[in-house]
RODO-2510 file (C-alpha; in nm, 4 decimals, decimal comma):
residues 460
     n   res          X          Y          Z
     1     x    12,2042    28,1450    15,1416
     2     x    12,2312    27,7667    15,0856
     3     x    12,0324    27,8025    14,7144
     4     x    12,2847    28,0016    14,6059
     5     x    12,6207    27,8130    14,7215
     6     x    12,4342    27,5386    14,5545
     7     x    12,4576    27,7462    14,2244
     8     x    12,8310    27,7627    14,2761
     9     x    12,8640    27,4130    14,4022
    10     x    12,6693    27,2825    14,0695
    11     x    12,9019    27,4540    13,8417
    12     x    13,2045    27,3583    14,0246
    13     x    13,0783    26,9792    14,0238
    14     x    12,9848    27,0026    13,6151
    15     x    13,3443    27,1810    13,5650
    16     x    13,5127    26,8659    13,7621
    17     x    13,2937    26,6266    13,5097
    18     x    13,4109    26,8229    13,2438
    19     x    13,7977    26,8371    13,3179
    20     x    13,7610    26,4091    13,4741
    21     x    13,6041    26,3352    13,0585
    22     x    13,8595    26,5685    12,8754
    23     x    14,0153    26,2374    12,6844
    24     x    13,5852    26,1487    12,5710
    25     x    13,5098    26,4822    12,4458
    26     x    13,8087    26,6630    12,2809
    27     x    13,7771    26,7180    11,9318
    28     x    13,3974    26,5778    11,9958
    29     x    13,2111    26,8956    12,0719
    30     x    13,1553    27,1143    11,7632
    31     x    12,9909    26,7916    11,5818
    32     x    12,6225    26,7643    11,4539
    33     x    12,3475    26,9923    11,5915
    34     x    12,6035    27,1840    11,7828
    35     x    12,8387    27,2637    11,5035
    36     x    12,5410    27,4168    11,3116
    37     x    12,4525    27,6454    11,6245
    38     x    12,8477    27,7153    11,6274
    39     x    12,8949    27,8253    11,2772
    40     x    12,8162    28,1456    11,3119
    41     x    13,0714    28,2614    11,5255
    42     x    13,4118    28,1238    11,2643
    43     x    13,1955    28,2419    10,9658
    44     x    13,1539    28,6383    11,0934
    45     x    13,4244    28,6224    11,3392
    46     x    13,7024    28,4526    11,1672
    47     x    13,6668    28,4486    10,8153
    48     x    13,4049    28,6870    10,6930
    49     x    13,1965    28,4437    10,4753
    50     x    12,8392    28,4332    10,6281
    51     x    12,7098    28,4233    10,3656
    52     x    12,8716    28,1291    10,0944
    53     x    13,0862    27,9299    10,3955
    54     x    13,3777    27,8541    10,2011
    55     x    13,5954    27,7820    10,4904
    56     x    13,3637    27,4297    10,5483
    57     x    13,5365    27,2486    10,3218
    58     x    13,8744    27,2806    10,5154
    59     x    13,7184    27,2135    10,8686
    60     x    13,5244    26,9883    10,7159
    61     x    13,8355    26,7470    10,6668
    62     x    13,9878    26,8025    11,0136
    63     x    13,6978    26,8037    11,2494
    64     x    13,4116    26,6350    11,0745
    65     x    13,1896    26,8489    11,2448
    66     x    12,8883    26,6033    11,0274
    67     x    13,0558    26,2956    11,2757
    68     x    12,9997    25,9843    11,1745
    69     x    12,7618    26,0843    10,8909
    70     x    13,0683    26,2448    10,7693
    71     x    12,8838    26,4481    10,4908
    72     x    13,0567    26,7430    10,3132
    73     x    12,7896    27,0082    10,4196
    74     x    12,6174    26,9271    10,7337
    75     x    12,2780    27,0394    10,7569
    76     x    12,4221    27,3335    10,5033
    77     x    12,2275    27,3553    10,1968
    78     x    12,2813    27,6076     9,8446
    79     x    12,0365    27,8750     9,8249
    80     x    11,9178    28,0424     9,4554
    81     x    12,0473    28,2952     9,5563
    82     x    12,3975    28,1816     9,5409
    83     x    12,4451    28,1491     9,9354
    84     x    12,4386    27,8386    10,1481
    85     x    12,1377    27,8516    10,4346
    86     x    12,2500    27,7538    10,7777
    87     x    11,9973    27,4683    10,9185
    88     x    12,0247    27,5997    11,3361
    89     x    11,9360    27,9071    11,4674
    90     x    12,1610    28,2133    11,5247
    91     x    12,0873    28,2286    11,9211
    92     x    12,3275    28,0063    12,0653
    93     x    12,6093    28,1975    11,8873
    94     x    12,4681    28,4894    12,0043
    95     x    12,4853    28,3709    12,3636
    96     x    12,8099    28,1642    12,2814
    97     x    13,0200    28,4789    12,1426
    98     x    13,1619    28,6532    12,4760
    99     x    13,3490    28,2883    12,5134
   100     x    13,4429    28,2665    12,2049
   101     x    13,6177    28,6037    12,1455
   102     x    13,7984    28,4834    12,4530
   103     x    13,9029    28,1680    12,3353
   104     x    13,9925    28,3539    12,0030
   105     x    14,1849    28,5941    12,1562
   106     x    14,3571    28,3240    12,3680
   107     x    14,4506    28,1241    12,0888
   108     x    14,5902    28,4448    11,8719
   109     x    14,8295    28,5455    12,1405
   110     x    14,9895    28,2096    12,2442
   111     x    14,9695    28,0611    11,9065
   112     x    14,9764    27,7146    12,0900
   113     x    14,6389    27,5971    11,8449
   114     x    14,5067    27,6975    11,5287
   115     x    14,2562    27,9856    11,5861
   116     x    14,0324    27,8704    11,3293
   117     x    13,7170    27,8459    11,5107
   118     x    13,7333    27,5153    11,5734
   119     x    14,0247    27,3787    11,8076
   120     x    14,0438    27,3107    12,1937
   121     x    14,0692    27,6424    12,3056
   122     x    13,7002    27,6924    12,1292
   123     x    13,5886    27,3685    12,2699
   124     x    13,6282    27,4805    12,5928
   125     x    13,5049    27,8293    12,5749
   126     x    13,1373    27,6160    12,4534
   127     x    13,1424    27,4104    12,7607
   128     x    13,2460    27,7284    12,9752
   129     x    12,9588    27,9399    12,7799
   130     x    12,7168    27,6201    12,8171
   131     x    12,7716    27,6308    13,2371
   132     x    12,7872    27,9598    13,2625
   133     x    12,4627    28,0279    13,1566
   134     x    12,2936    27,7177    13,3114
   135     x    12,4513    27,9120    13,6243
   136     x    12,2832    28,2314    13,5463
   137     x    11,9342    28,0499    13,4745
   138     x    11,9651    27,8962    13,8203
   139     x    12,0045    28,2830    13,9573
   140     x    11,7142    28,3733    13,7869
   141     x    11,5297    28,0965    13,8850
   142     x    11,6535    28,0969    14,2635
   143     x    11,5094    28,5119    14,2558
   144     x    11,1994    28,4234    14,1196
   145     x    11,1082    28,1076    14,4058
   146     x    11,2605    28,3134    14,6763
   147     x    10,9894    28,6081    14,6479
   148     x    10,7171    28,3439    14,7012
   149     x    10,9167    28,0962    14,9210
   150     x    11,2050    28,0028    15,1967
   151     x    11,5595    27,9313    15,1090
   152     x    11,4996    27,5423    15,1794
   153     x    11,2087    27,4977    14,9665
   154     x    11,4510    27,6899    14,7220
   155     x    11,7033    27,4668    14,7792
   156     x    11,5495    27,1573    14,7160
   157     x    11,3539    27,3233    14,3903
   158     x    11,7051    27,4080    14,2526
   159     x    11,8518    27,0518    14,3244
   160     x    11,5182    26,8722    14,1394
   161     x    11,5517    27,0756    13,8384
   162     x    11,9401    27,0845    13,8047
   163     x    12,0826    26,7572    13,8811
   164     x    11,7250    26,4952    13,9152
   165     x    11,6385    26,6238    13,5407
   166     x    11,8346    26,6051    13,2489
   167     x    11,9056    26,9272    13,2390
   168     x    12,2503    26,7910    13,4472
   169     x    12,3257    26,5851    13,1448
   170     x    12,2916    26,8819    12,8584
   171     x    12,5367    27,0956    13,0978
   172     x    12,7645    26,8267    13,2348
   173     x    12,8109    26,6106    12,9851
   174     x    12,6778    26,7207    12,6331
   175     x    12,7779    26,9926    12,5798
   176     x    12,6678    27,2950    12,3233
   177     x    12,3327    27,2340    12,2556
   178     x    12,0335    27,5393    12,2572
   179     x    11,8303    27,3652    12,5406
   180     x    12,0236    27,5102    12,8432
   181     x    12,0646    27,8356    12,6863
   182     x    11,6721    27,8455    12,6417
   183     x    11,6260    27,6822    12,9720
   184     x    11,8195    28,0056    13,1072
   185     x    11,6623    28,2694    12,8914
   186     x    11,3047    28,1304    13,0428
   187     x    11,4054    28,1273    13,3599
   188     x    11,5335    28,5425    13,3177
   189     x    11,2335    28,5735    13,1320
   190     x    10,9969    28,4289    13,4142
   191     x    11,1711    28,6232    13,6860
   192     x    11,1612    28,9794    13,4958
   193     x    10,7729    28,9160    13,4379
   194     x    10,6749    28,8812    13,8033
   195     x    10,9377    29,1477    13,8842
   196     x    10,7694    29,3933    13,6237
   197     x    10,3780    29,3103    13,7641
   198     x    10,4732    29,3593    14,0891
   199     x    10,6450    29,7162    14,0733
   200     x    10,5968    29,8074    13,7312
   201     x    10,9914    29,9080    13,7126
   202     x    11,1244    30,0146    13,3490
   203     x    11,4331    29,7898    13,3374
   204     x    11,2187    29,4905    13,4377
   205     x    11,0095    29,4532    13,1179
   206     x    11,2956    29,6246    12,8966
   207     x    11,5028    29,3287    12,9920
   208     x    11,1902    29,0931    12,9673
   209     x    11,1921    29,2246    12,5880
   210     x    11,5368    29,0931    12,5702
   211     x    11,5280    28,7626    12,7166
   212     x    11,2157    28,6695    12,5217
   213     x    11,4264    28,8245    12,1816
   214     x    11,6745    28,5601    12,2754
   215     x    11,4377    28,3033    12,3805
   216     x    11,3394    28,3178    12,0098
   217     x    11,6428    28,3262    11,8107
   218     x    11,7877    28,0521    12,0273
   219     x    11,5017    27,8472    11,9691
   220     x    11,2366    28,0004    11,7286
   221     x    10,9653    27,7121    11,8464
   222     x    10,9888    27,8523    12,1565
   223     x    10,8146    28,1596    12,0689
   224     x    10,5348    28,0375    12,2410
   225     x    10,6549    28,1482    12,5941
   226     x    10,5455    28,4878    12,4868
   227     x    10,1971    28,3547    12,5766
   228     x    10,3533    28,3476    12,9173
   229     x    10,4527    28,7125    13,0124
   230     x    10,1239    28,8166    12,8529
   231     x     9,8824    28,6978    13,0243
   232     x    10,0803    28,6073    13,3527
   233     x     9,8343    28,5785    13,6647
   234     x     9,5048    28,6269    13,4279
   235     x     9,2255    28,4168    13,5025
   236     x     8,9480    28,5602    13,4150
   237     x     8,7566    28,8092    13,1644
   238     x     8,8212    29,0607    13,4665
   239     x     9,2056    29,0061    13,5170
   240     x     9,2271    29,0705    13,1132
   241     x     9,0387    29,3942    13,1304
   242     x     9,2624    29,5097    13,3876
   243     x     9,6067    29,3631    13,2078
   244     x     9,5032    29,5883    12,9181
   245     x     9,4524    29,8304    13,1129
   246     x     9,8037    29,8391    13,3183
   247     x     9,9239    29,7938    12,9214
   248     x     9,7679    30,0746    12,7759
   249     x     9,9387    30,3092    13,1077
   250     x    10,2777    30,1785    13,0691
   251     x    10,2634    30,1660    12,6401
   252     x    10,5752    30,3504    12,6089
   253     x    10,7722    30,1129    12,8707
   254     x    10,6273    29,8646    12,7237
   255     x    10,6488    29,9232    12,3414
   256     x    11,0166    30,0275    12,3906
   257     x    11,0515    29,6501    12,5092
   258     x    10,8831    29,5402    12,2006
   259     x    11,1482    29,7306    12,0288
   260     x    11,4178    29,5789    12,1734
   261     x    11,2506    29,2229    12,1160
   262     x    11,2024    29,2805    11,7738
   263     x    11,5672    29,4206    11,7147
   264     x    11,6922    29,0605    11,8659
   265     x    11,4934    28,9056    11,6541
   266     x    11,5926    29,0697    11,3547
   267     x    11,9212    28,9467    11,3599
   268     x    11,7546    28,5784    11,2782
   269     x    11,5408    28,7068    11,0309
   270     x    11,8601    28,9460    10,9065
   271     x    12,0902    28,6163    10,8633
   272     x    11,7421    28,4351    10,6716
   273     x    11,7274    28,7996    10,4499
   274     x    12,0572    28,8043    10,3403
   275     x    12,1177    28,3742    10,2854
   276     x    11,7490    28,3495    10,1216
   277     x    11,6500    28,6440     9,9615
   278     x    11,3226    28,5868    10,2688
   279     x    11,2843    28,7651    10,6088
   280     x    11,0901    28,4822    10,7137
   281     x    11,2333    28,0856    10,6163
   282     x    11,1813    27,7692    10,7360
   283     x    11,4912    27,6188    10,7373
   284     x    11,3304    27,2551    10,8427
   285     x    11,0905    27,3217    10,5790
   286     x    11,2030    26,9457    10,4618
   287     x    11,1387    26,8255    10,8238
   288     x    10,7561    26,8283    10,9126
   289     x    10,5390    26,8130    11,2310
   290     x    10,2503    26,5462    11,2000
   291     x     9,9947    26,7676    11,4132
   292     x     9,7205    26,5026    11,3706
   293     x    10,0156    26,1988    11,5365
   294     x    10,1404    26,3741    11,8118
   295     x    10,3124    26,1143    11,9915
   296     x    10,2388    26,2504    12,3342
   297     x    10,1982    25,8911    12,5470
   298     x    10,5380    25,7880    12,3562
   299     x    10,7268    26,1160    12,4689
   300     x    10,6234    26,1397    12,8416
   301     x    10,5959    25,7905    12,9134
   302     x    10,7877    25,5384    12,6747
   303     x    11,1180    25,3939    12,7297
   304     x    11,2889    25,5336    12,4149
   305     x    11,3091    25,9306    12,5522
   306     x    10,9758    25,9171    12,7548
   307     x    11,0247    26,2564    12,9724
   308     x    10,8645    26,0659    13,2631
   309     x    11,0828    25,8073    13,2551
   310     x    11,4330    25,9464    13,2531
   311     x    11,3698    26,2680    13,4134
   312     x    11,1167    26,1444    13,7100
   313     x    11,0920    26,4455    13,9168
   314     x    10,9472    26,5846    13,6441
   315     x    10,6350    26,3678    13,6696
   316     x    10,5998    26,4724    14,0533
   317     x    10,6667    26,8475    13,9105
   318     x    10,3320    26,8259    13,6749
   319     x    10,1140    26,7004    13,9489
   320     x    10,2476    27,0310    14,1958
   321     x    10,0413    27,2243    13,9474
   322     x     9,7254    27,1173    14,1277
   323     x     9,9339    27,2285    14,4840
   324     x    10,0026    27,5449    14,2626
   325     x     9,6256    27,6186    14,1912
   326     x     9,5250    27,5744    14,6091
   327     x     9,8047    27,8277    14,6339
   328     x     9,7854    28,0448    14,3245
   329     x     9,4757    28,0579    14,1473
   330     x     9,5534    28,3161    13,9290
   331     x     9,8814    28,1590    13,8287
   332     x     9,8364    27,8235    13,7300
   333     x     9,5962    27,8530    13,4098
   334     x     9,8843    28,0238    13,1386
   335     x    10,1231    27,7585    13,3326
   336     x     9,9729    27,4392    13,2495
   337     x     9,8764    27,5881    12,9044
   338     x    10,2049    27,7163    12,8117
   339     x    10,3254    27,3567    12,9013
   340     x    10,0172    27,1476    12,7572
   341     x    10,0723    27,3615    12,4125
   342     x    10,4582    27,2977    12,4125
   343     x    10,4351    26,9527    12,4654
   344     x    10,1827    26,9009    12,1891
   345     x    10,4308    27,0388    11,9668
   346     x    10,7580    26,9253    12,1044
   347     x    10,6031    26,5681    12,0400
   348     x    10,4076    26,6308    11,7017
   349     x    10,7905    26,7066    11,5185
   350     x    10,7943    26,3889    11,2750
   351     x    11,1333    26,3132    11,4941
   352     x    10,9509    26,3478    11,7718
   353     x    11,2338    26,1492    11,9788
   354     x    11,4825    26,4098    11,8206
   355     x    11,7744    26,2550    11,7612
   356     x    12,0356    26,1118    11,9997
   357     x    12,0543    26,2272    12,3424
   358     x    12,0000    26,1673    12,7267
   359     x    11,6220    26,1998    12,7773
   360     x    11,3690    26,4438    12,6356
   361     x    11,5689    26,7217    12,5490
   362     x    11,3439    26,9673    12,4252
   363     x    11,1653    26,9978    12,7479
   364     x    11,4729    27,1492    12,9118
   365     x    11,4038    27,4195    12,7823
   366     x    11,0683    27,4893    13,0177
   367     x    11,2257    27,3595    13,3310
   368     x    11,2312    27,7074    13,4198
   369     x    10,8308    27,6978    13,4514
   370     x    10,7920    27,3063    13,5766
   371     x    11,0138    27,4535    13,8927
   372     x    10,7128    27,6877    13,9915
   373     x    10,4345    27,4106    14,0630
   374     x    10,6880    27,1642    14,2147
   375     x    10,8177    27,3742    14,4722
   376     x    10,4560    27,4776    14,5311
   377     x    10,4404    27,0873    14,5876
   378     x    10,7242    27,1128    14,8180
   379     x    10,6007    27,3820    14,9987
   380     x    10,2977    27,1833    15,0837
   381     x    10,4985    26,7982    15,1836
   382     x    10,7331    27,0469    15,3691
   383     x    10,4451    27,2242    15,5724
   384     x    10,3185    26,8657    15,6667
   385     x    10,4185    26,8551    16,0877
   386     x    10,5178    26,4697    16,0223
   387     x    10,8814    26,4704    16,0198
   388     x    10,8494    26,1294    15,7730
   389     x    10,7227    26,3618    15,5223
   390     x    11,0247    26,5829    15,5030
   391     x    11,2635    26,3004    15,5474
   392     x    11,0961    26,1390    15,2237
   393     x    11,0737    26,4075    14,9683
   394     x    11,4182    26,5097    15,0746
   395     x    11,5245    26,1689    15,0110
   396     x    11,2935    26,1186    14,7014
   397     x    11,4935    26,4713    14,5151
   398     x    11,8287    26,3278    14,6599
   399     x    11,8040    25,9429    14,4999
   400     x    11,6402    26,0580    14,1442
   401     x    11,9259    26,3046    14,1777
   402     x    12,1307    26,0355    14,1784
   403     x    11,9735    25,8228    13,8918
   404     x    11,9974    26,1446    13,6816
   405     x    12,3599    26,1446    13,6977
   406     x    12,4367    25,7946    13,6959
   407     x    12,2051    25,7708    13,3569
   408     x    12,3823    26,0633    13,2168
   409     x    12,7353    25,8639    13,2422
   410     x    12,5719    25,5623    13,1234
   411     x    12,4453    25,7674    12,8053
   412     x    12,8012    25,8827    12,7734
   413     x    12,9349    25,5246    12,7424
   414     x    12,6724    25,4118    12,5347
   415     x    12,4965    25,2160    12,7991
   416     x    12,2062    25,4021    12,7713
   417     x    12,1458    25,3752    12,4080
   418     x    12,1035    25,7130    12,2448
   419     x    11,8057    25,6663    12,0234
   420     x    11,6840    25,3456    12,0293
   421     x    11,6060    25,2499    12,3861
   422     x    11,2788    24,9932    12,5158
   423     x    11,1434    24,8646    12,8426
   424     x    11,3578    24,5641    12,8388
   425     x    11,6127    24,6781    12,7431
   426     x    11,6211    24,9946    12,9950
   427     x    11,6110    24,6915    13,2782
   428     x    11,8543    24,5113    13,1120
   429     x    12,1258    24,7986    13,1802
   430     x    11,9680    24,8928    13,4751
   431     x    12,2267    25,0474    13,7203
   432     x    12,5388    24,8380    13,5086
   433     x    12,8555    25,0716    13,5056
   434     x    13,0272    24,9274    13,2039
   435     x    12,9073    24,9301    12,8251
   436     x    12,8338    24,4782    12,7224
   437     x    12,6721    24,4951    12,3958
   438     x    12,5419    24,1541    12,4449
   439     x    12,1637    24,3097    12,4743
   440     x    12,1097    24,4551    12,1854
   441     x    11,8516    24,2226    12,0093
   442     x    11,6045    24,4535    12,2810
   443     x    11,6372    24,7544    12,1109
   444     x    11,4407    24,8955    11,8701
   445     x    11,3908    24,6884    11,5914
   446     x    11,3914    24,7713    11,2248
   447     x    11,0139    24,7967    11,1208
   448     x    10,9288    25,0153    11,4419
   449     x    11,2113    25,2815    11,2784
   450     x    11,0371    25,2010    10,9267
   451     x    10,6756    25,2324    11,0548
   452     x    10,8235    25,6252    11,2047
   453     x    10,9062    25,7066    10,8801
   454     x    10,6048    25,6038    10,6998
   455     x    10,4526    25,9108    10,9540
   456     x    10,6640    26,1143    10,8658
   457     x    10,5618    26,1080    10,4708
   458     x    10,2470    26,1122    10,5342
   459     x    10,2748    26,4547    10,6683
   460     x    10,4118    26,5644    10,3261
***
């Protein structure tokens, strides 16, 4: 019962940081990679031109959804087929478009904004969507712990992973982007695949089909989850005779769910079809990853968006998976490889810091699956008779909790630089509340941002 009046009490507190920052964000939202995972919805919605985007031009010149960078197209390039190719994925429009019909339909009867796709009403029906759905993955995830273990160890699961990761920051306070929306769609996903092993019920794996659908066309590079449901709790040559097995029993459930998959996915490869002339594009073709640099050491553990550094917890999350293995042998191996293989190529993308932001935001996304082996570390400091023990980790989740937030507002007033962060200069705004400036000859310099670059060609 306490997990889930958390799940209310975390979307009431990111609604009050929402309404307390209206003045910062207004006008703010549909900018950059958000605007791109917006389009969608004005373009078919709005003014039926998927496919050439005329209507840019005009929002273009009142919201400079491009920002700063202020170019005409933003990440929209001409196709030879006459069309102009999206950059971003469909899925976050997808998820986005109950709220926005709202917000349309709002706007259309009290005629108090434009309802052009892009005013306040539209604003706030992305930060409603955003929260909403960080609220259903916390459901999901809440179901899926609370088979396996007791509300507290729940509790304090659903408190590291919402508000001591960065995952607080993506729903609170940057709003739009596809990492909560995939860090909701995993956590459905993970809950419908232990659902469906353990009772083999139809609308389990039919709605496993479409969560991992969504999973993809939200965020294609997170296709490999699918590893995931596959070969959950297989361990051995044994376990996979038997999974094929239970496969080849249930092949109608279970290719009906690969229908449904596939027809999510198709609107993706639908939108790439009719923009491209191709089923299959790679709209970052000019964007590479450098698979023999990954920049793993950099991305977990350095100061400019080291994982490690500005989402702790997760660092005590990664060593639960050995506490996972004493408790769940069978478990743990497509865990840790799911995660070893996605952060080998979350951290081989030439941009491998990606962009501005609070943290490492790709990583988000499989929050959903760190949860599992750090409440199976909880589980274990919580079974400890030593009251100390409790008193710590309870204390431990509450204070990173803390620094999670506080970094998240200092991100928001450019305390926290967004890209170009170091060690000294990470102590140098260390806990300070209001922006200086006077530090910046610690940031990144020039020739490290050159030397990134030069990897980035060679790739090419």
């Amino acid at each position: 019962m306490k997990s889930r009046i958390f799940i209310i009490l975390y979307a009431l507190i990111c609604l009050c940081v929402v309404f307390s920052n209206a003045n910062r964000w207004k006008d703010k939202i549909l900018v950059f990679d958000v605007s791109g995972y917006h389009l969608y919805l004005p373009a078919t919605i709005i003014y039926n031109d998927l496919g050439r985007l005329t209507f840019y031009t005009h929002i273009n010149g009142r919201y400079f959804p491009g920002g700063w960078l202020n170019w005409n197209w933003y990440e929209i390039f001409d196709q030879p087929t006459g069309q102009r190719l999206n950059k971003y994925a469909i899925g976050v429009s997808v998820m986005e478009c109950p709220f926005f019909l709202i917000a349309h339909g709002y706007n259309l009867i009290t005629k108090q904004d434009l309802p052009d796709g892009y005013s306040l009403p539209y604003q706030y029906g992305a930060i409603f969507s955003n929260i909403f759905w960080v609220a259903v993955g916390l459901y999901y995830l809440r179901r899926a712990l609370k088979i396996y273990y007791d509300d507290t160890i729940v509790l304090l699961t659903l408190i590291a992973i919402a508000l001591a990761t960065n995952l607080y920051h993506y729903t609170a306070n940057s709003h739009g982007m596809s990492h909560p929306y995939s860090f909701a769609l995993i956590a459905a996903a993970v809950y419908y695949t232990d659902a469906w092993y353990r009772n083999q019920r139809r609308n389990d794996i039919l709605m496993l089909g479409l969560a991992v659908g969504l999973i993809v066309i939200v965020r294609p590079v997170n296709a490999v989850f699918a590893m995931v449901p596959v070969l959950w709790r297989v361990s051995s040559l044994e376990d996979l005779r038997l999974r094929i097995k239970l496969f080849v029993a249930h092949y109608k459930t279970i290719l009906l769910s690969l229908f449904i998959f596939l027809a999510i996915v198709f609107i993706q490869l639908g939108y790439w079809k009719y923009v491209t002339g191709h089923w299959i594009y790679n709209s970052y073709n000019r964007e590479p990853f450098v698979w023999s640099e990954p920049r793993i050491l950099h991305g977990l553990f350095g100061f400019r968006k080291g994982w490690f550094v500005y989402s702790p917890i997760a660092f005590i999350a990664v060593l639960g998976f050995i506490n996972l293995w004493r408790q769940d042998k069978k478990l743990t191996p497509v865990l840790v490889t799911y995660l070893a293989i996605t952060i080998y190529v979350t951290f081989s993308w030439w941009c491998w810091w990606y962009g501005g932001g609070f943290g490492c935001r790709p990583l988000v996304d499989s929050l959903a699956v760190v949860a599992l082996p750090f409440a199976a570390f909880a589980k274990d400091v919580m079974s400890n008779r030593k009251k100390i023990f409790h008193i710590g980790l309870v204390a431990l989740v509450v204070i990173l909790s803390g620094l999670s937030m506080f970094q998240s507002y200092q991100t928001e007033r450019n305390i926290i630089h967004s890209e170009n962060m170091t060690r000294k200069y990470y102590w140098k705004v260390f806990g300070q509340w209001e922006f200086s400036g006077k530090y910046g000859n610690y940031l990144l310099d020039k020739q490290y941002l050159k030397e990134e670059h030069e990897r980035r060609k060679r790739q090419k």
